[in-house]
C-alpha positions as CSV (number, residue, x, y, z in Angstrom):
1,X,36.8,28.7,54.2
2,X,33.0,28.8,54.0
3,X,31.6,25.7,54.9
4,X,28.1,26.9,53.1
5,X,30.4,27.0,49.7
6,X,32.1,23.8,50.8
7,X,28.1,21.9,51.1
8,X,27.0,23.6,48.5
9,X,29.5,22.3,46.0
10,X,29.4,18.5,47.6
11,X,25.8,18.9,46.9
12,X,26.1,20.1,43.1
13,X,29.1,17.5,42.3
14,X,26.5,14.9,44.2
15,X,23.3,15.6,41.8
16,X,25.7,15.7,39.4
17,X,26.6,12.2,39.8
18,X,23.0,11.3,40.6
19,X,21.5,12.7,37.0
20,X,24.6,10.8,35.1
21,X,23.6,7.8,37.4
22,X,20.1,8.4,36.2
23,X,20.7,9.0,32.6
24,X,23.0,5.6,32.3
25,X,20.6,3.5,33.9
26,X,17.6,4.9,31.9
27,X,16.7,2.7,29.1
28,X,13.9,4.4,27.5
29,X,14.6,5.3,23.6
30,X,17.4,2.5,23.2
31,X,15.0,1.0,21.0
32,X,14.7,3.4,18.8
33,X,18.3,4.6,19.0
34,X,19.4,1.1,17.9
35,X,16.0,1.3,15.1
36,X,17.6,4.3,13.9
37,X,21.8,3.2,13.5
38,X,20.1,-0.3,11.9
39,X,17.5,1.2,9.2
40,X,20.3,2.3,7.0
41,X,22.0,-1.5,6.7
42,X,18.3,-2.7,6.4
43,X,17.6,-1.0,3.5
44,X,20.7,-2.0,1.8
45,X,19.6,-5.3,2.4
46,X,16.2,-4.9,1.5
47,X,17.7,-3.7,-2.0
48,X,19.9,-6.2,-2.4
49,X,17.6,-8.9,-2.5
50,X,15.1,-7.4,-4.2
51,X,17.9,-6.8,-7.1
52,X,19.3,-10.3,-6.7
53,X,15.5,-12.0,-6.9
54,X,14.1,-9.8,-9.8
55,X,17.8,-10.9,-11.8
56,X,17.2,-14.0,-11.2
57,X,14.0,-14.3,-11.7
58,X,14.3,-12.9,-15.3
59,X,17.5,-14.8,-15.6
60,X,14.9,-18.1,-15.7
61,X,12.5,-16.1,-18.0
62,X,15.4,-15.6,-20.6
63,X,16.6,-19.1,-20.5
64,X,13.3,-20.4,-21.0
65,X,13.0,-18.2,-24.1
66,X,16.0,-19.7,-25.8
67,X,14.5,-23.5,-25.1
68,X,11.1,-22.8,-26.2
69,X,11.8,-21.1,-29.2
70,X,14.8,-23.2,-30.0
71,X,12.4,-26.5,-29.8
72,X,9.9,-24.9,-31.7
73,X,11.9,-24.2,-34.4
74,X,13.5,-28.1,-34.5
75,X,10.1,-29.7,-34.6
76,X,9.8,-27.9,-38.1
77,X,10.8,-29.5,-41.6
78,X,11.0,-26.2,-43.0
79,X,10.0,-22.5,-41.8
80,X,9.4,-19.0,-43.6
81,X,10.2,-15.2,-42.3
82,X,6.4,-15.3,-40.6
83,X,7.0,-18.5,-38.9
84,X,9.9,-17.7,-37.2
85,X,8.8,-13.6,-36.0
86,X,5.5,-15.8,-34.6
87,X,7.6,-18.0,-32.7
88,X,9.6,-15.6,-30.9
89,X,6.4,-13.5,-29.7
90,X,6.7,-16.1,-27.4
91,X,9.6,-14.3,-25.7
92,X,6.6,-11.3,-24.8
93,X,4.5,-13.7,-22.9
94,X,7.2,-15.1,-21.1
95,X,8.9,-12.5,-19.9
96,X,5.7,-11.1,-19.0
97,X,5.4,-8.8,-16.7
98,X,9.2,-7.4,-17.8
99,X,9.2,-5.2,-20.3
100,X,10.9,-6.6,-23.4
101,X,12.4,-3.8,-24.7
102,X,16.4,-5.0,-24.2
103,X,15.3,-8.0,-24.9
104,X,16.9,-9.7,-28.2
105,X,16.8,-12.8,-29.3
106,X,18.2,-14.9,-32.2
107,X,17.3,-18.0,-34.2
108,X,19.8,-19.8,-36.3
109,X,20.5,-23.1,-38.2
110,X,24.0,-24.0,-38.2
111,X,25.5,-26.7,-40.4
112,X,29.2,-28.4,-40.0
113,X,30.8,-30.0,-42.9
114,X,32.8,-33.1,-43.3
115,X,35.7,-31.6,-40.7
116,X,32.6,-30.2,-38.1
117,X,33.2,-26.9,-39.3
118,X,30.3,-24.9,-38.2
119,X,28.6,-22.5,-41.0
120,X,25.7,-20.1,-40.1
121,X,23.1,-21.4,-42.9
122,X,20.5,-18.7,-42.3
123,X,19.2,-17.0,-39.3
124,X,16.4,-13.9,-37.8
125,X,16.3,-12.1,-35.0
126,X,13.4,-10.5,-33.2
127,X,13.9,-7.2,-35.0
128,X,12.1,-9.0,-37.9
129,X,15.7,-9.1,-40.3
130,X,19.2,-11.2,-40.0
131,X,21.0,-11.0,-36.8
132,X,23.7,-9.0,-37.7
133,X,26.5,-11.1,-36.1
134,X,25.0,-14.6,-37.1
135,X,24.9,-13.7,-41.5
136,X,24.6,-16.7,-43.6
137,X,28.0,-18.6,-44.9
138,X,29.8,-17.5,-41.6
139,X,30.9,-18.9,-38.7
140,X,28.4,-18.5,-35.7
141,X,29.3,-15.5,-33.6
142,X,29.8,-18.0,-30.3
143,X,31.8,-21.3,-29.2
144,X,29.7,-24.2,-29.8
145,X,30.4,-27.3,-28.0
146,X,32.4,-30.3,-29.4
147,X,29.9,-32.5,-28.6
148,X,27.8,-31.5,-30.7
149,X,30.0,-30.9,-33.5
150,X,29.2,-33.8,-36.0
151,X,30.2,-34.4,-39.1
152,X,27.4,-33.6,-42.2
153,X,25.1,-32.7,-39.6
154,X,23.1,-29.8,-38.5
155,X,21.6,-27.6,-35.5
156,X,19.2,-25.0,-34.3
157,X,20.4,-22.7,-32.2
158,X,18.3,-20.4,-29.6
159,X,20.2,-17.1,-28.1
160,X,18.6,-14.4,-25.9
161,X,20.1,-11.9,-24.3
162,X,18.1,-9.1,-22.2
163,X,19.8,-6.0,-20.6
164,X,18.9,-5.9,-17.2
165,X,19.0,-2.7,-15.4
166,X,18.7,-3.4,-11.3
167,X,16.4,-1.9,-9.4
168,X,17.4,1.4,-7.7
169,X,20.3,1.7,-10.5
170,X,19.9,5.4,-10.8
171,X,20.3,5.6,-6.8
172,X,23.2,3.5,-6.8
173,X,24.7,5.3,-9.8
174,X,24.1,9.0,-8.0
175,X,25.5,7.1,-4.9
176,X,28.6,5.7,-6.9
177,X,29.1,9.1,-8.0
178,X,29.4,10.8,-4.7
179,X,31.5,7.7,-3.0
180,X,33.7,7.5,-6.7
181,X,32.7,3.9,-7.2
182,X,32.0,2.1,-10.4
183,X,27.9,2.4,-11.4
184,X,26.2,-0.7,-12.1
185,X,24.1,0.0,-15.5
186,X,23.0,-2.9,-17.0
187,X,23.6,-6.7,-16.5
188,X,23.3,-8.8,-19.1
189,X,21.5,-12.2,-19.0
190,X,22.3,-14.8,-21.7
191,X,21.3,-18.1,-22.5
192,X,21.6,-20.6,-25.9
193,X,20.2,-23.4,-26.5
194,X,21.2,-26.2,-29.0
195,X,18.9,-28.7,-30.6
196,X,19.3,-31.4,-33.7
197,X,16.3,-30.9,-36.1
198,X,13.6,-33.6,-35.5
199,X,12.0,-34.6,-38.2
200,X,15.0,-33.6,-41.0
201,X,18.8,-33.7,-41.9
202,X,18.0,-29.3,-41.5
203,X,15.5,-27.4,-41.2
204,X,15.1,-25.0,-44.4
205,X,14.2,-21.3,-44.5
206,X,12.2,-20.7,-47.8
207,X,12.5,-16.6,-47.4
208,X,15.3,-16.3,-45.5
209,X,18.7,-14.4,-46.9
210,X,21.4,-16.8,-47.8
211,X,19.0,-20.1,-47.3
């Protein structure tokens, strides 16, 4: 045997184990190799709570819609078609800077008889006509409370609704559609808002169909 090939081989296998040594102990780049596998999950945070604040956020908006027009509307002894389209403007400036576009919202007086059966006495929606579900001499399109079901007595009711589309929905919906998950449209945020008429047994509509 050659003992030239013998040393030479040691010496290979030996900076061998010398550049592994080297390359194990060298922690240069680490940061940016962990940076790198971590982005990824901190984006997906990053999206998630910016899509759970602006929900939320407008969540507040739209409940604050159905209260403030709702109260509006009970301070009244008796409204028109004008009064009511200029009391719901107020849902533009507070759900300013949203866009209002999915936005609907629903005005109502609702009456229960001598068994607290609740009749929809007139109502207008945003679109400047008759909420379609909510037409006079039916029952309201929603379960109303019990409590607040008294005999020969009346109510205003306040419903908003807005469809809320997340932020990044179309990038989750291409993602959903590689991965076959279910896409995530549109949320929809509802509130309503009952109030007894202040100053009156009910609060009339001069114009309004069926009042």
């Amino acid at each position: 045997m050659n003992p030239g090939n013998k040393s030479g081989r040691v010496e290979r296998i030996s900076g061998a184990l010398q550049t592994l040594q080297q390359f194990w102990s060298d922690r240069r780049g680490v940061s940016a190799t962990e940076f790198a596998m971590l982005l990824p999950f901190m984006l997906l945070i990053l999206i998630g709570m910016a899509v759970v604040t602006g929900a939320l956020n407008q969540d507040r908006k739209i409940s604050r819609i159905a209260i403030s027009v709702t109260d509006l509307i009970a301070q009244a002894q008796t409204v028109n078609t004008s009064d009511l389209d200029s009391v719901m403007k107020v849902g533009d400036a507070i759900l300013a800077p949203y866009t209002t576009d999915d936005l609907d919202i629903v005005v109502a007086s609702v009456s229960f008889d001598d068994k607290g059966k609740a009749t929809v006495d007139w109502s207008r929606n945003n679109e400047k006509s008759t909420a379609s579900d909510w037409k006079p001499g039916s029952e309201p399109p929603i379960t109303l409370p019990e409590t607040i079901a008294k005999p020969n007595s009346s109510i205003v009711v306040g419903y908003t609704n807005l469809a809320y589309r997340p932020l990044f929905a179309e990038l989750y919906s291409q993602l959903a559609s590689v991965y076959k998950g279910d896409a995530i449209q549109t949320i929809n945020l509802s509130d309503t808002y009952y109030l007894r008429p202040r100053l009156t047994a009910r609060v009339d509509c001069e114009d309004c169909p069926g009042s």
